[in-house]
C-alpha positions in Angstrom: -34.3 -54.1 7.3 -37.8 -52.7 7.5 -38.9 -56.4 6.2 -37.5 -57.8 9.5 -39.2 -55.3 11.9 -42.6 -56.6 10.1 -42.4 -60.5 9.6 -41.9 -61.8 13.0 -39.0 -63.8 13.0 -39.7 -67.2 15.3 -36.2 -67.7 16.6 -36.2 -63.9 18.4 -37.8 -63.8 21.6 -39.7 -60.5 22.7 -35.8 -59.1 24.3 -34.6 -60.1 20.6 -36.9 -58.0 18.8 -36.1 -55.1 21.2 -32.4 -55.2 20.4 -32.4 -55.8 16.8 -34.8 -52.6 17.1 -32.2 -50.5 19.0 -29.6 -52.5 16.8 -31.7 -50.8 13.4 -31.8 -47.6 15.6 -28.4 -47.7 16.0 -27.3 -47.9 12.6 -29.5 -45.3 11.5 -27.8 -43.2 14.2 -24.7 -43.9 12.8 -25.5 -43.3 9.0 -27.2 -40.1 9.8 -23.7 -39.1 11.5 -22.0 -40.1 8.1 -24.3 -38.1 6.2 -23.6 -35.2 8.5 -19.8 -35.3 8.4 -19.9 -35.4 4.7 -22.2 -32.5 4.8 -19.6 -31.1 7.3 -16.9 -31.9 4.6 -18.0 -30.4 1.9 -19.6 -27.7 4.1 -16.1 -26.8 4.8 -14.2 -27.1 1.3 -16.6 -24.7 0.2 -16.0 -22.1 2.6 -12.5 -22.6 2.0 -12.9 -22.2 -1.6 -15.2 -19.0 -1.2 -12.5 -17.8 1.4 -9.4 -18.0 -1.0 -11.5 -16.5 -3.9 -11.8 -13.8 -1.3 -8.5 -13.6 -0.9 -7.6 -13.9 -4.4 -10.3 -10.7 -5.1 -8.1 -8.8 -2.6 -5.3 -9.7 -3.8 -6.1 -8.4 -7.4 -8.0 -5.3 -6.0 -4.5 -4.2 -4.0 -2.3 -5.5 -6.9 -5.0 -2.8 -9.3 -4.8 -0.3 -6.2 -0.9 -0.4 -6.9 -0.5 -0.2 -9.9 -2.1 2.8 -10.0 -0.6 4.7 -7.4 2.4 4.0 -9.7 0.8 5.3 -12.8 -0.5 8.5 -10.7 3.0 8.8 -9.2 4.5 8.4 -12.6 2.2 10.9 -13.8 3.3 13.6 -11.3 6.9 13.0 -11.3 6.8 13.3 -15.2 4.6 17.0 -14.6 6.8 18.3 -11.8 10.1 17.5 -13.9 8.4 18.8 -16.8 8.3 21.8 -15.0 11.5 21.9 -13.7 12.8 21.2 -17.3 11.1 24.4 -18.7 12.8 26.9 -16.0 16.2 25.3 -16.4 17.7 28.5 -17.2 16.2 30.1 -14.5 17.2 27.4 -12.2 20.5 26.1 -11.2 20.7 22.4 -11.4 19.4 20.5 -8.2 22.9 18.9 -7.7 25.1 22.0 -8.0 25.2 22.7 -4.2 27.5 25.8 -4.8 25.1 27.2 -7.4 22.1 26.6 -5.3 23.2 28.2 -2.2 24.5 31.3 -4.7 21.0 32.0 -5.2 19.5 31.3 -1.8 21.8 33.7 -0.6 20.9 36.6 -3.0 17.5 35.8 -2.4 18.2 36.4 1.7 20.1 39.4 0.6 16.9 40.6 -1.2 18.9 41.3 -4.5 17.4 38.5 -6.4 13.5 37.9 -6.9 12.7 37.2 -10.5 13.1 33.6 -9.7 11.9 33.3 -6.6 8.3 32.7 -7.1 9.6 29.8 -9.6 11.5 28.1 -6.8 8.1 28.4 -4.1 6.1 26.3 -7.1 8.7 23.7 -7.7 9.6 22.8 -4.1 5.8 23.1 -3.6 5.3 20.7 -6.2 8.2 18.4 -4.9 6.4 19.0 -1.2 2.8 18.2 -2.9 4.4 14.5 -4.1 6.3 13.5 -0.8 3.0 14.6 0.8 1.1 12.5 -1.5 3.2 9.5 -0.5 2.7 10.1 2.9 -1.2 9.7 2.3 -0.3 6.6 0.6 -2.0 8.5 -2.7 2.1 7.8 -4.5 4.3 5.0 -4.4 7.4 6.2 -2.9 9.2 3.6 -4.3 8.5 4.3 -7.9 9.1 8.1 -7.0 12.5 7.2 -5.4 13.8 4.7 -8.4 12.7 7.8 -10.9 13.4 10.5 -9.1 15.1 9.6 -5.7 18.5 11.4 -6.3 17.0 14.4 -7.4 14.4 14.7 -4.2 17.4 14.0 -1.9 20.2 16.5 -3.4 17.0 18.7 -4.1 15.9 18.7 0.0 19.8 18.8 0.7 20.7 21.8 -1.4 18.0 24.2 -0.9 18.2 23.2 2.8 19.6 27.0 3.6 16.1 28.5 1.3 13.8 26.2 3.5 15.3 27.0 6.4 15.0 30.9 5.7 11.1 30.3 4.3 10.4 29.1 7.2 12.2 31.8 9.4 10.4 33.9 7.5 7.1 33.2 7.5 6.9 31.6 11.1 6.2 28.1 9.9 8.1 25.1 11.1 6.2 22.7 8.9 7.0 24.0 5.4 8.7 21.4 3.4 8.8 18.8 6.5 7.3 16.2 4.0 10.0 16.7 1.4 13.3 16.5 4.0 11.1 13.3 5.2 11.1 11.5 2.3 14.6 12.6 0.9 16.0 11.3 4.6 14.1 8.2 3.6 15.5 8.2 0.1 19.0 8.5 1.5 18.2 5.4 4.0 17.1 3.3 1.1 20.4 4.2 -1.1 22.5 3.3 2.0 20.6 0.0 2.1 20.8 -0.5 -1.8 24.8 -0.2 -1.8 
């Protein structure tokens, strides 16, 4: 191309040159464009690919993030039954309503307190999980596939002691993240059967 704009060709007149000029011009418009929307191209599969390895790192991170808060969650559950385990002869069992309510009840009459500082630090450690799942820290539904049953018959049965701590001491929000989460609990088993 360059060789024509320098040899004079005799067959193009002055208003031949000038188109085959804009003609040259024209192409080199045209492969500059090409050049650009391959750039473009491959401008944009990169970004694509550095986009879904973004997504893919955040996808990991929350999968890590999760697994986790299920380990931690394990980790409490296993401590606060561990707990419960080693005052089971102090304690009547979380499902024995009857039994439960027995010993609110002497408690309210003010004949029994030997136990009662055991039943403040395991509802307190039940009320410290269900809090902790609130603040996303535990994975409720880890906590509810280990320990579901227990939380609900736990928040239902000593319903009458959290009622009268509460009475008691003049605050409404003791326990409120433990009947949360058992209400919860009993929504998911509903949705389960």
């Amino acid at each position: 191309m360059i060789l024509l704009l320098v040899v004079p060709i005799p067959f193009l007149g002055p208003d031949g040159y000038q188109a085959l000029a804009s003609g040259v011009q024209a192409a080199g418009v045209i492969i500059t464009l090409g050049f650009i929307g391959i750039e473009m191209n491959q401008s944009r599969a990169t970004s694509r690919a550095r986009a879904q390895a973004d997504l893919d790192e955040i996808a990991r991170r929350d999968e890590e993030r999760s697994r986790g808060r299920r380990q931690a969650t394990l980790e409490f559950a296993r401590s606060t039954l561990d707990y419960r385990y080693s005052n089971w002869e102090a304690l009547p069992e979380d499902f024995d309503r009857g039994a439960v309510e027995s010993m609110v009840n002497e408690f309210i009459a003010g004949r029994e307190q030997r136990t009662l500082g055991r039943v403040l630090e395991y509802l307190g450690l039940l009320e410290t999980l269900c809090t902790g799942i609130k603040l996303d820290i535990y994975d409720a539904r880890t906590l509810y596939e280990l320990y579901g049953g227990r939380v609900v018959a736990t928040a239902q049965n000593y319903g009458l002691f959290i009622a009268w701590r509460r009475d008691l001491l003049g605050k409404k929000s003791l326990y409120v993240e433990l009947e949360s989460q058992a209400a919860e609990f009993e929504r998911w088993t509903r949705l389960d059967a």
